[in-house]
Every structure is written in structure tokens, then in C-alpha cells.
C-alpha positions, 0 to 999 in steps of 0.5 A, spaced: 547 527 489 540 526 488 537 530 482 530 533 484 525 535 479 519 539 484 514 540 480 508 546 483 504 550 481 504 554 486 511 558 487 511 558 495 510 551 495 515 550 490 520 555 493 519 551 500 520 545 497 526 547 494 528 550 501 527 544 504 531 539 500 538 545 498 538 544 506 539 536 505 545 538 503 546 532 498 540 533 493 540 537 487 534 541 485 530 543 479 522 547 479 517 546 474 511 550 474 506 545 471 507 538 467 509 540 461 515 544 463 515 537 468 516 533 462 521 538 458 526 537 465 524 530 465 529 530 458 534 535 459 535 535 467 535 527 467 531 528 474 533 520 479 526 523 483 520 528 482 515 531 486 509 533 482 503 535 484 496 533 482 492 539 480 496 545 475 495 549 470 497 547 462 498 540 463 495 536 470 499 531 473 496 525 471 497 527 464 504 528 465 506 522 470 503 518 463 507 522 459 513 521 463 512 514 464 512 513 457 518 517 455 523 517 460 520 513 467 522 515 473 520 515 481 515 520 481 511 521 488 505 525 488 504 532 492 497 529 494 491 533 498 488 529 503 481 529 501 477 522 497 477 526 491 485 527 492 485 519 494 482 517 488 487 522 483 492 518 487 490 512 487 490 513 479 497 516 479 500 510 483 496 506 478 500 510 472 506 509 475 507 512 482 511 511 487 508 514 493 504 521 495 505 526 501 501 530 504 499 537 500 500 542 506 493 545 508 492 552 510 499 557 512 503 552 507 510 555 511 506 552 517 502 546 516 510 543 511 514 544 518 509 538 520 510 533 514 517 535 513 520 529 516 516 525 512 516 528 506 524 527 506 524 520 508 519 518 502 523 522 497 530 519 499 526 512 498 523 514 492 529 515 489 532 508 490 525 505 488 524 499 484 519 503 478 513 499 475 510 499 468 502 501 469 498 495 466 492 498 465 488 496 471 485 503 472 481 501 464 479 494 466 476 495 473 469 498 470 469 492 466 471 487 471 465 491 476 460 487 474 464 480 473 467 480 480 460 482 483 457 475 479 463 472 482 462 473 489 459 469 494 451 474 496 452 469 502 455 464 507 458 459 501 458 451 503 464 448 505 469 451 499 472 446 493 477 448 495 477 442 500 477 445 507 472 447 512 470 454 512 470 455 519 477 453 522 479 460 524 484 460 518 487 467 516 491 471 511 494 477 514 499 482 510 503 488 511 504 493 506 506 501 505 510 503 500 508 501 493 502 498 496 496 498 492 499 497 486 502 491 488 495 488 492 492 489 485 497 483 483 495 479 489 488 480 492 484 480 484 488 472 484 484 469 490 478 466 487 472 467 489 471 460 494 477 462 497 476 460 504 480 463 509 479 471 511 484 477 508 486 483 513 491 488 510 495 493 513 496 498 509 499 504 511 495 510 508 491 516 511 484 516 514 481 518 508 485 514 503 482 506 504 475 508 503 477 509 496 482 504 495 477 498 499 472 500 493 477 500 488 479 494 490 472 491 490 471 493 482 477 488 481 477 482 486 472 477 486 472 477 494 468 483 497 473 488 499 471 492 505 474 498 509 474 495 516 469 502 521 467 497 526 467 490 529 466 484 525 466 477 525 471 473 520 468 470 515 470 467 508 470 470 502 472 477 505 478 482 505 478 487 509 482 493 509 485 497 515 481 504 515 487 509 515 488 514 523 488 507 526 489 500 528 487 493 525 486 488 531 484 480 531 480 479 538 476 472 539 469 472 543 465 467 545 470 463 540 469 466 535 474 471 531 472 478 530 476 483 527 476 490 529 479 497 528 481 502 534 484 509 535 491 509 532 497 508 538 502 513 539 507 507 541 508 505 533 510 509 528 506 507 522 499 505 521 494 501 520 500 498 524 502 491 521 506 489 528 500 491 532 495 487 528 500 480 528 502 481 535 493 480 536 494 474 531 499 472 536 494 472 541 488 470 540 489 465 532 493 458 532 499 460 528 499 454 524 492 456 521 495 462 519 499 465 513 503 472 513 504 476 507 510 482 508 510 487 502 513 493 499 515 498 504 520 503 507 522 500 514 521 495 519 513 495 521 511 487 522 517 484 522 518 482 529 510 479 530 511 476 523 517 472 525 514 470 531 508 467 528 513 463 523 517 460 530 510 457 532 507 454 526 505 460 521 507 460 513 510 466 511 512 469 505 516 475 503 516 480 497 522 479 493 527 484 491 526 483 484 519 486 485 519 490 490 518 498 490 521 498 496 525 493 499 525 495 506 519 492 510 520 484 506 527 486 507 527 486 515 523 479 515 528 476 511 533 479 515 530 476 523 529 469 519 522 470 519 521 468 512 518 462 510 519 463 503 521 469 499 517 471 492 516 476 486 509 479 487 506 475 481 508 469 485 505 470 492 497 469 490 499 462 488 503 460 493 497 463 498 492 458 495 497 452 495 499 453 502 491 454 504 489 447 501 495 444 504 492 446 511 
């Protein structure tokens, strides 16, 4: 049995909540009403996974995720509203400890659950076995290195890098991510210096109006310039651009040269910004040797297939170890098809990143 701490303010969502997961049949769950109470039963009902939601009465949720975290940490994932200012909560909270968000049910919750029910199910059964970590305190430093990573990064198109390579040889860094994400970018994306010389993309799965946020959060703390990607744009060093949520990331090339765009979300994949869609236009229009992909934390299998088959024609790509891992899932399946050049822990992967780029 699964024992689910649900905490809510709201006693209809607690109620349909609990509904929810009685009917699993392999779950045992306990409600609160608000943080403190979430904090109690996080001591005498010993929950393995909690929902808790951010807005409450009494104790928020942020103060009682660092509460938790400190005193018995668990996987918490968070009962979000689906707006910027709930993005930025969010985004603190999966800071603080947080393994994933839902979506909080706008309007007639009884309608809008049914909606996300599936989801809200997968990512609970996930969280459950997930892999905690401990919050660094990114969210304090991230005023501070504002204005260091403002005067790091290049204000134009910088000479050829000390790095040793000519900035215009089409080499690229691609990364697929979903669960646990955005903790585990701001182990990796603030370590690539600012002369680094190849363009970033990432596909993140998260909600349209979650990675205009997370890109800003990610520019405070990287010394690249961190970009939500709204339009075409040519690939050019010094840039990590972000898949904006709602749809898909693509490399296109035109009159030779490499240009990245975004497009409505297609119905044949099952997450998104897709990370197979983007390695599959990788495929297309990149030479494979001149690439690096990088496959992170997250639930299922998206990427798997397009990474392993830039790996068979030349690429370099590396998978997130389990030993850091919250979610073992999307690095696990690349691991799986022999798609892996090498696998390592999250604190290793920039290193290995910027070896490989000077070796090119």
C-alpha cells in the first residue's frame, strides 16, 4: 500500500482527491486541511507521498514543504494553478524539494478533475518512488547572481571562444527532461561558462505558462542568456533556449543555416515540448557528430528512440545516472535501446558536456 497524505484547503477537492485514489484500490490516504496539519501527519501518519496545495489558510504550502523537508523529507507534489504566479510558487517549491506539480482544477473542480485524473494519478504513483533532493538554496542566490551572470554574458556575437573552436560550426547541446527538471537544469545549465560555444535546447515538459518563468529563473542563475523559445530563431553561441510549453521545439536550417523554432503541439506525442520531435528534426537537418544529446530525469520514454539513433551516427550522449535521478524513467529507457554513450550523476554532466565540446 501507497500511504497518501492529500493536503487542501478546500474540502470538495480534498473529498474528490481522496475519491480518486480509495479507488486505486492500493493506496492509503489521510487529508489535511492546511500545512500545519500537513506537518503533524507527516509525523504520525509517516505518509511514502503528499499532495499539497500551495495557497492555504494557517500555514502555506511553501512554509510547510520547508517544514517537511527539514524534519521528515518526503516526495511532495504540488496542487498548482496554472497561472505565472502559480509557475513562480512552483517553480520555488520544486526549488525547496518538490518533486513534481499537478494541475489545480479550474472552475467546476467535479468537471475539470476528471480531465486530469490520469495525470494526477501517474505523477503521484511516480513521486512515490522518486529519488528526494535536499533544496541548496538556489532560490537565495539567484538575486545575487543576477547581476554576475548579466556581466558574464556575451551583449553580442563573441570572437572565436578560448574554448578552442570556431563558433560557427553548427554544434549543438540538445536535452530532454521532465520530472524533476528544473532542479536538476540548475545543476547543469549555470556550469556552462559564459564563451561556451555551441547553442542549448531544451525540452522540458511543462505547461504553457510555466517556462516563461522557469527561462527568466534560469537567466538569473546561468551566465548563457536563457531564452523561452516564441519565434524563430537562428542558433547562435552563447544561448540556451527553453521549449515554450503548449508546443514543440524544432531545428529547421535555411539557406544554411540553423534556425530553431516552436509549433503547435502535435497530437501523436504524449508529452511536450516533445523531446523525440526535436531529436528527430536534430536527425534531419544537423550532422550527428557535431551534436551532444543529454537525457534527463522523467517519467517514460520520450526521446529515447531519436537520442539512440543520433548516438548510431556519431553523436555523443549522455544519460542521467540513477543515483540522481528523481525519476529514473526517460534516462533509463535511452540506457535501455544502447543509446548512451556514457551514463552520470547530475553533478557530473556540465563537465562532461564541455569536455566533449573541446574535443570536437
Amino acid at each position: 500500500m501507497i500511504k497518501l497524505l492529500i493536503v487542501d484547503d478546500s474540502a470538495l477537492m480534498r473529498r474528490q482527491l481522496k475519491a480518486i485514489f480509495t479507488a486505486e484500490g492500493d493506496f492509503q490516504v489521510e487529508v489535511a486541511r492546511h500545512g500545519q496539519e500537513a506537518v503533524e501527519l507527516n509525523r504520525t501518519f509517516e505518509p511514502d507521498v503528499i499532495t499539497l496545495d500551495i495557497n492555504m489558510p494557517q500555514m502555506d504550502g511553501l512554509t510547510a514543504l520547508s517544514l517537511l523537508m527539514a524534519e521528515r523529507p518526503v516526495p511532495v507534489v504540488m496542487v498548482s494553478s496554472l497561472t505565472e504566479k502559480g509557475a513562480i510558487s512552483t517553480l520555488e517549491a520544486l526549488n525547496l524539494g518538490a518533486v513534481d506539480y499537478i494541475p489545480k482544477p479550474g472552475g467546476t473542480i467535479s468537471l475539470s478533475i476528471a480531465e486530469v485524473e490520469a495525470e494526477i494519478i501517474a505523477k503521484v504513483r511516480a513521486a512515490a518512488g522518486a529519488r528526494i533532493r535536499k533544496s541548496r538554496g538556489l532560490a537565495s542566490r539567484i538575486r545575487g547572481n543576477l547581476s554576475v551572470a548579466a556581466a558574464a554574458r556575451p551583449t553580442h556575437t563573441p570572437p572565436p571562444s578560448p574554448m578552442g573552436k570556431d563558433i560557427s560550426d553548427d554544434g549543438l547541446v540538445i536535452i530532454g527532461v521532465s520530472t524533476g527538471g528544473p532542479r536538476t537544469l540548475e545543476e547543469i545549465l549555470p556550469r556552462l561558462p559564459a564563451d561556451f560555444p555551441w547553442p542549448v535546447l531544451v525540452a522540458q515538459h511543462m505547461p504553457p505558462s510555466f517556462t516563461r518563468p522557469f527561462a527568466e529563473r534560469m537567466n538569473a542563475l546561468c551566465a548563457l542568456e536563457v531564452l523561452e523559445l516564441r519565434r524563430p530563431l537562428e542558433l547562435v553561441p552563447g544561448q540556451i533556449h527553453i521549449g515554450r510549453g503548449g508546443a514543440d521545439i524544432l531545428v529547421t536550417r535555411r539557406a544554411g543555416r540553423l534556425l530553431v523554432s516552436a509549433r503547435p503541439e502535435s497530437a501523436e506525442m504524449l508529452w511536450h515540448p516533445s523531446v523525440e520531435l526535436l531529436g528527430c528534426s536534430v536527425l534531419q537537418h544537423c550532422d550527428p557528430r557535431r551534436v551532444i544529446g543529454v537525457m534527463l530525469t522523467g517519467m517514460g520514454y520520450d526521446g529515447a528512440d531519436s537520442f539512440t539513433k543520433l548516438k548510431r551516427q556519431g553523436a555523443r550522449t549522455v544519460a542521467e545516472s540513477e543515483q540522481s535521478a528523481v525519476v529514473f524513467g526517460m534516462p533509463a529507457e535511452l540506457i535501455k535501446r544502447g543509446g548512451a554513450t556514457t551514463v552520470l550523476p547530475v553533478e557530473k554532466i556540465a563537465e562532461q558536456i564541455i569536455k566533449w565540446v573541446r574535443a570536437c
